[in-house]
DOTI-479025 format. One record per residue: residue number from 1; residue in three letters; x negated, z, y negated of N, C-alpha, C, CB in turn. Coordinates in steps of 0.1 Angstrom, whole numbers, plus 5000, padded with zeros to 4 digits. Each point is the difference from the previous one (the first is absolute). Glycine has a CB too. Example, Ala and Ser with C-alpha at 12.3 -4.5 7.8 and 13.67 -1.06 7.14 Angstrom:
<sites>
   pos   code    nc1    nc3    nc2   cac1   cac3   cac2    cc1    cc3    cc2   cbc1   cbc3   cbc2
     1    ALA   4868   5078   5057   5009   5000   4988   4991   5000   4988   5019   5012   5012
     2    SER   4985   4981   4977   4991   5000   4989   5008   5008   4989   4988   4978   5006
</sites>
This chain:
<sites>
   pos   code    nc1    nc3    nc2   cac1   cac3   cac2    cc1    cc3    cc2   cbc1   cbc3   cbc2
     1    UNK   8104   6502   0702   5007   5004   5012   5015   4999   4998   4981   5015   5007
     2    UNK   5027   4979   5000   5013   4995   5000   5008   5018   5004   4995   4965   5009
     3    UNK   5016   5032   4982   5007   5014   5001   5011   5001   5013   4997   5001   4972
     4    UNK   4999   5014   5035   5005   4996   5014   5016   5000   4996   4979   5012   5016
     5    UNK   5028   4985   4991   5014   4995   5005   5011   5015   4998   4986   4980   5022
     6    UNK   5020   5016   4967   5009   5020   4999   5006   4998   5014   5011   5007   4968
     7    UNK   4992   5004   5037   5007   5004   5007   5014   4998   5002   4983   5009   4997
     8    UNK   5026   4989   5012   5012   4997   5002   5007   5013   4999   4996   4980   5012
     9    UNK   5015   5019   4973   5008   5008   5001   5011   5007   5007   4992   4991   4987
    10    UNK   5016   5018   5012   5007   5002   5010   5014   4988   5005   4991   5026   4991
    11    UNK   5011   4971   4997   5013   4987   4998   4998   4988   5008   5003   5006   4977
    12    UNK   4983   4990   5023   4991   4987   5005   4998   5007   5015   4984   4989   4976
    13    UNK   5019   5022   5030   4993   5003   5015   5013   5002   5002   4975   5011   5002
    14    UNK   5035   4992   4993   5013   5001   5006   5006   4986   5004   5002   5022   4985
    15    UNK   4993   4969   5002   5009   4984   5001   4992   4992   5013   5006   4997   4970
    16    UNK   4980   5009   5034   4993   4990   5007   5006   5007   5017   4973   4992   4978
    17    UNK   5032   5022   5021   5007   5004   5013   5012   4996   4999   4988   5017   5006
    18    UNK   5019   4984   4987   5015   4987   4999   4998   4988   5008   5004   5004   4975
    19    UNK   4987   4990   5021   5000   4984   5002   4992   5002   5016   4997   4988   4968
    20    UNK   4991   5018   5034   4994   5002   5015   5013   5000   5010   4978   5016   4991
    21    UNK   5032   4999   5003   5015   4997   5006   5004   4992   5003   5005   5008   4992
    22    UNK   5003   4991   4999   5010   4982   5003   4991   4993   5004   5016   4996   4982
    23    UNK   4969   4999   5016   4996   4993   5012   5002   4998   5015   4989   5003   4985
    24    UNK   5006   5012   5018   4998   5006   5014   5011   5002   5005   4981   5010   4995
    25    UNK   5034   4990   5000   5014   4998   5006   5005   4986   5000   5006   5021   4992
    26    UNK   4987   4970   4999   5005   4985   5002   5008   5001   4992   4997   4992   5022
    27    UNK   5005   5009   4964   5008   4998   4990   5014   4998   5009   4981   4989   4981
    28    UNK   5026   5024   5022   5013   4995   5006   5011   4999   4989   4994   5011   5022
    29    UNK   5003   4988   4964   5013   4997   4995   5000   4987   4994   5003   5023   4997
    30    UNK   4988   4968   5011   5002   4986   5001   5002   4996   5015   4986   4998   4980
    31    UNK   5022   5009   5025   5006   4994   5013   5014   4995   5001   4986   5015   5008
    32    UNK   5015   4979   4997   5015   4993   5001   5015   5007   5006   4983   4983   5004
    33    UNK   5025   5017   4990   5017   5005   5007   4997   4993   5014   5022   4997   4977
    34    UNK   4974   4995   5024   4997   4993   5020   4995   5011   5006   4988   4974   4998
    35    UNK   4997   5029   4997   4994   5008   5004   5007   5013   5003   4983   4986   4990
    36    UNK   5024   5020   5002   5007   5015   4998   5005   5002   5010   5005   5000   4980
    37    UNK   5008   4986   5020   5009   4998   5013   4994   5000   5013   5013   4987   4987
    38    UNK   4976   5010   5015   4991   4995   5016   4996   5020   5000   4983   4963   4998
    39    UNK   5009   5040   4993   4995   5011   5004   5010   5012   5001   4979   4991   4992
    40    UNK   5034   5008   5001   5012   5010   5002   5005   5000   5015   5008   4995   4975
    41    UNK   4991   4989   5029   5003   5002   5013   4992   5001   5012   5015   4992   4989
    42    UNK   4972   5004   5012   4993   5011   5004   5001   5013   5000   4991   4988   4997
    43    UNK   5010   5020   4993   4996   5016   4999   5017   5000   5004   4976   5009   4980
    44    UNK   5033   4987   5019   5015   5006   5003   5001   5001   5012   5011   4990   4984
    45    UNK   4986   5000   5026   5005   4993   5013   5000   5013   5010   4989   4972   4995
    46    UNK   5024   5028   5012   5002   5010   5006   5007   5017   4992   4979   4982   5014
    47    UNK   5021   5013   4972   5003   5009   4993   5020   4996   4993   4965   5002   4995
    48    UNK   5040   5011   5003   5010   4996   4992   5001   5001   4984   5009   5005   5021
    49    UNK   4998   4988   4973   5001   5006   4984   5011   5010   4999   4993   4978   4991
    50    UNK   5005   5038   5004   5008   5010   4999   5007   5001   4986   4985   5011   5018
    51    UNK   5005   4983   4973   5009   5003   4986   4990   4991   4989   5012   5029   5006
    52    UNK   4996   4973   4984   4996   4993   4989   5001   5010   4990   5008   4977   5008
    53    UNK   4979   5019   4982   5002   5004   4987   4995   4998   4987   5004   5011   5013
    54    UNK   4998   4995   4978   4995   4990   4986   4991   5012   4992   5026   4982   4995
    55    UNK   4965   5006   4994   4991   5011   4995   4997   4992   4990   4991   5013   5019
    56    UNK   4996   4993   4975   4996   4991   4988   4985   4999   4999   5022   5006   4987
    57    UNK   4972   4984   5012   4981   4997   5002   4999   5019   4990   4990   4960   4996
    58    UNK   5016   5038   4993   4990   5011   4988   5004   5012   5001   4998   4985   4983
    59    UNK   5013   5016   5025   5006   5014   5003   4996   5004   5010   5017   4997   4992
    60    UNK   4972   4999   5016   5003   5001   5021   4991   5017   5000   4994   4964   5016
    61    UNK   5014   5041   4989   4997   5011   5003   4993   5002   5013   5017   5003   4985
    62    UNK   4991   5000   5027   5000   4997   5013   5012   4997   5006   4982   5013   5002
    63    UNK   5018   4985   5011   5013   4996   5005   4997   5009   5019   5004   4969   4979
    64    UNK   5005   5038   5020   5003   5012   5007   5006   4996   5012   5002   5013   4982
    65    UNK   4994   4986   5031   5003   4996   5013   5006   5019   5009   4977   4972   4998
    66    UNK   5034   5027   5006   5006   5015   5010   4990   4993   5014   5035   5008   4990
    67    UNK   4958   4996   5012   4991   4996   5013   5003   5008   5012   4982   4994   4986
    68    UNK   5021   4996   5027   5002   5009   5010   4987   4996   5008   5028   5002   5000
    69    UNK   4977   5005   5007   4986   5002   5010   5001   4992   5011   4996   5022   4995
    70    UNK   4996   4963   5010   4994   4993   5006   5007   4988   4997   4992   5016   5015
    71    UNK   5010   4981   4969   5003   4987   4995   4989   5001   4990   5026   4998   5003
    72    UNK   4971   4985   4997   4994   4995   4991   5009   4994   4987   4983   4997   5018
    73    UNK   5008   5003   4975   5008   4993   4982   4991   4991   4995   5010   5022   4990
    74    UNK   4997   4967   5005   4994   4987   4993   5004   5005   4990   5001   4980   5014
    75    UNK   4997   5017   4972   5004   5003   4989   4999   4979   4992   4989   5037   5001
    76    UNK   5024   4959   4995   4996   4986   4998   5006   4996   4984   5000   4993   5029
    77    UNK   4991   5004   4959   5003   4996   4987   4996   4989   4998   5000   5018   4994
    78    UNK   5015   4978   4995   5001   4989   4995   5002   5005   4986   5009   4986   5019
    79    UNK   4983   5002   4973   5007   5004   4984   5005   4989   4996   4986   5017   4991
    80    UNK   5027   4992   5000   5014   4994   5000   5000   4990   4987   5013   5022   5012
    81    UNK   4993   4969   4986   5001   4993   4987   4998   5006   4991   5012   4990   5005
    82    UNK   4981   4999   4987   4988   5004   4992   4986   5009   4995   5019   4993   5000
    83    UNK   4982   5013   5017   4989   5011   5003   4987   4995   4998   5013   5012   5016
    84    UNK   4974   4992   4978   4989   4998   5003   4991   5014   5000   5006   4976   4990
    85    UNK   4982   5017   5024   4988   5004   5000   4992   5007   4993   5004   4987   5008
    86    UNK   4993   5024   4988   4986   5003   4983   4991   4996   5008   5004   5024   4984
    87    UNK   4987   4982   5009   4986   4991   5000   4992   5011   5010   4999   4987   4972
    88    UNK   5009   5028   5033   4991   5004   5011   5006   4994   5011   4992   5021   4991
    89    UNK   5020   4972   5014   5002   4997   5008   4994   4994   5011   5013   5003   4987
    90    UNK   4975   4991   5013   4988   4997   5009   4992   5007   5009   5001   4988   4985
    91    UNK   5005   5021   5008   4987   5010   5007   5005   5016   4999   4979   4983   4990
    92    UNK   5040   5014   5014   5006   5010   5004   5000   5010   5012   5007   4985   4986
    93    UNK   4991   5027   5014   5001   5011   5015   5016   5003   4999   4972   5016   5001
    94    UNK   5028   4987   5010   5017   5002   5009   4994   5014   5008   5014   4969   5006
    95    UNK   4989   5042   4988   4997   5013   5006   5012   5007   5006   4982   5002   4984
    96    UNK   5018   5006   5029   5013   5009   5004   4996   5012   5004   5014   4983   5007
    97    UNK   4994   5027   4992   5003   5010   4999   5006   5004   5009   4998   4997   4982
    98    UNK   5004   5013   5030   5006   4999   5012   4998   5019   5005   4994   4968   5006
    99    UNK   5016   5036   5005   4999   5011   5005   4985   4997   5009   5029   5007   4998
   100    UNK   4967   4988   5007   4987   4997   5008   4987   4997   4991   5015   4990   5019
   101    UNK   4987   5009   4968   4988   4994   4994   5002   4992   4988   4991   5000   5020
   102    UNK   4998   4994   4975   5003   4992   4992   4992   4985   5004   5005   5022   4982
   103    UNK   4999   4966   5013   4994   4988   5003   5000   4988   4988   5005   5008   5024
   104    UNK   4992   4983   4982   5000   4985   4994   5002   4988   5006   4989   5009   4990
   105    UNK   5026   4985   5001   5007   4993   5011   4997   4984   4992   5021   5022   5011
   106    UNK   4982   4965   4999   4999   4990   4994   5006   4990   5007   4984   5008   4990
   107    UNK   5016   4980   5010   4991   4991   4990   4998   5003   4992   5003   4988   5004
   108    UNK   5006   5019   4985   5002   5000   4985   5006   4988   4993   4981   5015   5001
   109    UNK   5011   4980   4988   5009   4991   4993   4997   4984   5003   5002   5018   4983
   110    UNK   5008   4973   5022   4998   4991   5004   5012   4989   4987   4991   5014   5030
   111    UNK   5001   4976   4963   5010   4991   4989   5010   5012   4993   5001   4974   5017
   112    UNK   5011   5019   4985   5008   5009   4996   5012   5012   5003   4990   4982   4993
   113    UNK   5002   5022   5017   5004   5014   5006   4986   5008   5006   5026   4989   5006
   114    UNK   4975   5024   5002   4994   5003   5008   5004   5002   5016   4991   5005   4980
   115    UNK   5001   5005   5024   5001   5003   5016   4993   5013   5001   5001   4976   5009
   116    UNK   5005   5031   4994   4993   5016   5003   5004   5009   5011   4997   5001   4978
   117    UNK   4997   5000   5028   5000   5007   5013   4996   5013   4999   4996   4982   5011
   118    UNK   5014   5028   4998   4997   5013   4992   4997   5003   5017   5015   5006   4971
   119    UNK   4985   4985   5040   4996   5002   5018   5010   5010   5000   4971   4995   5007
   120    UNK   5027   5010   5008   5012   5008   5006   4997   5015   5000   5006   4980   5015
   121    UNK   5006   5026   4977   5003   5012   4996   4996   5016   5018   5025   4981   4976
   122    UNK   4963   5022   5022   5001   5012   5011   5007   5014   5000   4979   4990   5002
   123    UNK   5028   5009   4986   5007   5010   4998   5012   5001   4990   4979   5007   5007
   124    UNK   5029   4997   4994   5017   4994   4992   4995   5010   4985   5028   4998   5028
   125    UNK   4974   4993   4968   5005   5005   4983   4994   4988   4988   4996   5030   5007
   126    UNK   5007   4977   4983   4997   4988   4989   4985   4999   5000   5021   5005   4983
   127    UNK   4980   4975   5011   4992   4994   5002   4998   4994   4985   5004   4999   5026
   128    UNK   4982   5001   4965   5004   4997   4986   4990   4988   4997   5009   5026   4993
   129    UNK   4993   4959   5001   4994   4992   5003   4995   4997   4987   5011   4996   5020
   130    UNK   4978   5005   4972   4996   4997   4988   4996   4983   4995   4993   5027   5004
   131    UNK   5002   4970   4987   4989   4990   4995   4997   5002   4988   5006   4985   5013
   132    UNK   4980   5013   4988   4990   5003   4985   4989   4990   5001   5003   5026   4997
   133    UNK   4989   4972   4995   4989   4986   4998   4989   5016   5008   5005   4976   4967
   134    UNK   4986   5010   5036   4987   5009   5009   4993   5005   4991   4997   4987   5018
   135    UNK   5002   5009   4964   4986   5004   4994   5014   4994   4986   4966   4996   5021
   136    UNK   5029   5016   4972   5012   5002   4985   5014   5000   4996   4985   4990   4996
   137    UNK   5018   5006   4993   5015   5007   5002   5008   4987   4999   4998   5026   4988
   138    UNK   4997   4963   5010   5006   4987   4994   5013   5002   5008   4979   4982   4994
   139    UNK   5035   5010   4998   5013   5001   5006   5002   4989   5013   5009   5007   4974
   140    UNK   4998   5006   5035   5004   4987   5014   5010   4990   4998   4997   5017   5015
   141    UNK   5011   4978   4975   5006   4997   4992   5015   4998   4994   4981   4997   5007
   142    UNK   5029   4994   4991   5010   5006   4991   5010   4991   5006   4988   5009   4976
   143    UNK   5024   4994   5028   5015   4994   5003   5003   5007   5014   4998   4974   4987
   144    UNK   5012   5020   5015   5008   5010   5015   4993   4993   5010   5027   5006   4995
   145    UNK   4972   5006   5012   4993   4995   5020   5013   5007   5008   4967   5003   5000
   146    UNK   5028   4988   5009   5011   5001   5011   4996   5002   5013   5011   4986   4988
   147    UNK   4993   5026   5021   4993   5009   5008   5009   4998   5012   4989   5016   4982
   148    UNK   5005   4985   5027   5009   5001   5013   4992   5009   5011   5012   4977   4995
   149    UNK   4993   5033   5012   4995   5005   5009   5004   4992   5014   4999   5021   4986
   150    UNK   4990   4976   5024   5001   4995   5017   4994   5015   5008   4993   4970   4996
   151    UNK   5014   5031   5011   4997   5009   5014   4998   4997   5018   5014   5012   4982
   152    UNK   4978   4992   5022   4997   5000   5011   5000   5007   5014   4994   4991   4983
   153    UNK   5013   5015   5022   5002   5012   5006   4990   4994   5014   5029   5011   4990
   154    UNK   4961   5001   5011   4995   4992   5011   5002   5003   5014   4986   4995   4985
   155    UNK   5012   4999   5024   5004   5000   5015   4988   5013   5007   5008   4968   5000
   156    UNK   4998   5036   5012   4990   5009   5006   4989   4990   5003   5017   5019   5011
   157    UNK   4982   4973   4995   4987   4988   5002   4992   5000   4986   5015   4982   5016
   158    UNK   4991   5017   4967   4994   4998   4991   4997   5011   4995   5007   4982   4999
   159    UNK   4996   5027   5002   4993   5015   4999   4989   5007   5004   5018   5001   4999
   160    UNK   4983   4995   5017   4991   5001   5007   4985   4996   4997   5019   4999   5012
   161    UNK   4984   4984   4982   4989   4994   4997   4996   5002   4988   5005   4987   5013
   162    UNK   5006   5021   4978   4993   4999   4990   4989   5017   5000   5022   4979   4987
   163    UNK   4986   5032   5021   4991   5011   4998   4983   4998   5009   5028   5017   4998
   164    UNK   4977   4974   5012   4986   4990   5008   4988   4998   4987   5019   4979   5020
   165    UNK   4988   5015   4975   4992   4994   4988   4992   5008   4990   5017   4986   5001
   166    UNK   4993   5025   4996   4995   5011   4993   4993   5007   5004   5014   4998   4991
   167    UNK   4984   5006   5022   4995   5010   5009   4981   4990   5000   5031   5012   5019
   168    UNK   4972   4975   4981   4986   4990   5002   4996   5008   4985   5007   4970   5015
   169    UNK   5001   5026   4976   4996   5002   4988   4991   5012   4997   5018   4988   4996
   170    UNK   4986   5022   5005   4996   5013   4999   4991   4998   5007   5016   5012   4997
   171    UNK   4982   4984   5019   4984   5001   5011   4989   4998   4991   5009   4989   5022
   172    UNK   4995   4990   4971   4992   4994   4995   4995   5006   4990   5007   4984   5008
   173    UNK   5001   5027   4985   4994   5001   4986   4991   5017   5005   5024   4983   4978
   174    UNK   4979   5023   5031   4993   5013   5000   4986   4992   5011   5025   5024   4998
   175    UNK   4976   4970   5006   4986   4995   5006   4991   4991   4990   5012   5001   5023
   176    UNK   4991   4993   4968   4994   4996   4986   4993   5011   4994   5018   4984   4996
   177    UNK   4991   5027   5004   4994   5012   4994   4989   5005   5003   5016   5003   4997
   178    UNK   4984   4999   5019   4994   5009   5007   4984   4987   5001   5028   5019   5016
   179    UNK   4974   4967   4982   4992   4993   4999   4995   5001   4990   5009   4988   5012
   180    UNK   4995   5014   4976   4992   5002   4987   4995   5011   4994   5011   4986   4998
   181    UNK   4991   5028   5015   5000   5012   4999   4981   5002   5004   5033   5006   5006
   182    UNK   4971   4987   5009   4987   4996   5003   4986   4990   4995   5017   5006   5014
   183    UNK   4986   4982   4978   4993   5000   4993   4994   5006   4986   5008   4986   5015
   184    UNK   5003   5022   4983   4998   5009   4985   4989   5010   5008   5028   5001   4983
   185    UNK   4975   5000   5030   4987   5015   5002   4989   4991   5000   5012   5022   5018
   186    UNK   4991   4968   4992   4989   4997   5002   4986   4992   4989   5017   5003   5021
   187    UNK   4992   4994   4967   4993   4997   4990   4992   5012   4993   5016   4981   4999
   188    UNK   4996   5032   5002   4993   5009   4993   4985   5005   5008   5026   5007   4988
   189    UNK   4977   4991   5026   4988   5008   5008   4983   4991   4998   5022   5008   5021
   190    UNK   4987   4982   4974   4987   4990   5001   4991   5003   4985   5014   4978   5016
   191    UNK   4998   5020   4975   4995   4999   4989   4995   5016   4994   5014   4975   4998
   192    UNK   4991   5040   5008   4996   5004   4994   4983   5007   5007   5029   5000   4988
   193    UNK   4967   4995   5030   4991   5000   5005   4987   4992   4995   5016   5006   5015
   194    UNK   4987   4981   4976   4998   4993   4991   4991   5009   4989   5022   4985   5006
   195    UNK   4989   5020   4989   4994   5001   4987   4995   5016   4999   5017   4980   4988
   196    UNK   4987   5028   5025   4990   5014   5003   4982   4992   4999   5023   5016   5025
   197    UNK   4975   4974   4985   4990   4996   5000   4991   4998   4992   5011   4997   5010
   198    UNK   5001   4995   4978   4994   4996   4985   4992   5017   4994   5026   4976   4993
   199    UNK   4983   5031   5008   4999   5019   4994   4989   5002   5001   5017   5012   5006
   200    UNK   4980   4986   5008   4989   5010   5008   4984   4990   4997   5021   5011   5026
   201    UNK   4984   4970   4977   4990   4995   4992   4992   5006   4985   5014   4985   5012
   202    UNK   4997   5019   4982   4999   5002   4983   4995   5013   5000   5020   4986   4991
   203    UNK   4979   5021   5019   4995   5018   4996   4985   4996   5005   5024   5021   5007
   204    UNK   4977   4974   5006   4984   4997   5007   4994   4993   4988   5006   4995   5028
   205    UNK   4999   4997   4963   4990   4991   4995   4997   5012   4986   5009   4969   5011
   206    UNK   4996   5043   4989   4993   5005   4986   5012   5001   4988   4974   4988   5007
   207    UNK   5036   5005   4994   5008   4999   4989   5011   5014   5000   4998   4972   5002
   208    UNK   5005   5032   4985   5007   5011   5000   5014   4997   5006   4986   5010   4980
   209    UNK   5018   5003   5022   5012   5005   5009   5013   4991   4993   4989   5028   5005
   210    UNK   5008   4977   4983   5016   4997   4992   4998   4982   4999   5005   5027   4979
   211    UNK   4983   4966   5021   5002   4988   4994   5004   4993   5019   4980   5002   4970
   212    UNK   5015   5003   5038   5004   4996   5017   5019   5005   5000   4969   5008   5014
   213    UNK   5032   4997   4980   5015   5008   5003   5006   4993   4991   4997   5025   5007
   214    UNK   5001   4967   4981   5006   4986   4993   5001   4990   5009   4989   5004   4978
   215    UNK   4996   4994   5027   5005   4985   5005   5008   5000   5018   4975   4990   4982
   216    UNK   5019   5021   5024   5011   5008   5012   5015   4996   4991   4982   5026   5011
   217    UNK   5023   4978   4978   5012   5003   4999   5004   4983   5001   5001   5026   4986
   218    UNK   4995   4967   5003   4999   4981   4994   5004   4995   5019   4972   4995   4972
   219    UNK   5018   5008   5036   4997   4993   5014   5012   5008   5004   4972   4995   5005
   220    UNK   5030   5015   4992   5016   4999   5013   5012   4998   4988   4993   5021   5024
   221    UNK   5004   4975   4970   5013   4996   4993   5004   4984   5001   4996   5020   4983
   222    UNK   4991   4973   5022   5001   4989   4998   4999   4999   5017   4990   4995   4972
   223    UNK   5007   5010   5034   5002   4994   5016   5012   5009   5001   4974   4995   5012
   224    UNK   5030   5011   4987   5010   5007   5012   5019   5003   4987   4969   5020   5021
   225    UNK   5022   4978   4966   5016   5002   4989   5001   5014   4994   5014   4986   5016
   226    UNK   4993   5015   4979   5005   5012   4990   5005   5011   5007   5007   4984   4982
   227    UNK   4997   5018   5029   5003   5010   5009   4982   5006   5006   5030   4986   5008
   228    UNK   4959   5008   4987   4989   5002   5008   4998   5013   5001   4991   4981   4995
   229    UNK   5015   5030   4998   4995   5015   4996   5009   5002   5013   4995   5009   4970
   230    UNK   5011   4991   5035   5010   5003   5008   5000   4997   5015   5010   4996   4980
   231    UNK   4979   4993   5017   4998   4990   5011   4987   5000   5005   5016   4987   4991
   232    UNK   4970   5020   4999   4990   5000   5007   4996   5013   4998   4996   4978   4999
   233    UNK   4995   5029   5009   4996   5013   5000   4986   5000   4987   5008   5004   5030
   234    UNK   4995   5007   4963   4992   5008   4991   4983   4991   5005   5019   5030   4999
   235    UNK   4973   4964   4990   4982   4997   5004   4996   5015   5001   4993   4976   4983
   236    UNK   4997   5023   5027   4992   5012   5001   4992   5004   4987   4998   4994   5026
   237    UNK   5009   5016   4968   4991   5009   4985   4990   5005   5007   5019   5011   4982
</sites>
């Protein structure tokens, strides 16, 4: 008999979600300065540049936005001569920090800069914009970047649409719920009427109590889930 297959270590399940990464983002740190430029100005357009500033790939801490309330922020990096990429850079997150919440902004990293959107501030105060690899510590990497904040103050028309939006948002996502609220009962009603059945089978046919109250338990764990104690009423003892 051929010896089965050891098991993947932790090092080998970390490197094979690395690489799943940078797949599933399109290796953006093989994108072009073209490219950077086209998508800077996209995400800018309609936006101004407020300031500039400097940093360093191995030092980056965050970079700290005074946020007012009903402006958006682009956040746009370049790295500066001689700067390079590490090797998590593929499969970099852009996280922020905000008086309203926290999020995740992007494109992220595009050739040789990025693009991070931190969307529009619902409430004035600081705004704190991070980056870290999605999976280990590998370095984001080493020489100066070059940072610039864009702002957007938006119009009563674009406010409007955008709380429109948010208000959809919220509908769509509490009626998802209330959709999946309903099939959770209604799986549990089935499956645990199901497997009462199986019980009452298993007592009628002669079999003891405790060995029907095993497989009662197996049958609603397996139709209805791990909440089943919760979810189906007590078998008749």
């Amino acid at each position: 008999m051929p010896s089965p297959a050891p098991a993947p270590n932790s090092a080998e399940i970390q490197a094979q979600q690395k690489a799943a990464f940078a797949q599933s983002m399109g290796y953006p740190t093989r994108k072009t300065a073209q490219e950077l430029d086209a998508e800077i100005a996209r995400q800018t357009k309609k936006f101004k540049r407020d300031r500039k500033a400097d940093a360093r790939l191995e030092a980056f801490g965050s970079f700290m936005i005074e946020g007012e309330q009903g402006t958006c922020y682009t956040i746009v990096m370049r790295l500066g001569s001689g700067a390079a990429w590490g090797p998590s850079a593929d499969y970099l997150k852009f996280d922020f920090r905000s008086p309203s919440g926290t999020g995740s902004g992007g494109p992220g990293v595009i050739g040789p800069g990025a693009i991070a959107s931190v969307g529009c501030a619902e409430a004035s105060g600081p705004i704190a914009l991070t980056m870290a690899p999605m999976v280990g510590q590998d370095p984001i990497g080493q020489g100066p970047l070059e940072l610039e904040l864009w702002s957007h103050k938006l119009t009563a028309e674009e406010a409007a649409h955008l709380e429109a939006d948010k208000q959809r948002q919220i509908q769509e996502q509490r009626e998802f719920a209330e959709q999946e609220e309903r099939k959770r009962q209604q799986r549990a009603s089935t499956g645990c009427a199901k497997c009462d059945g199986r019980y009452q089978g298993c007592i009628g046919a002669g079999r003891s109590r405790s060995v029907c109250r095993d497989d009662y338990g197996s049958c609603a764990f397996h139709e209805v889930g791990a909440d089943y104690l919760s979810a189906c009423p007590n078998p008749n003892y």
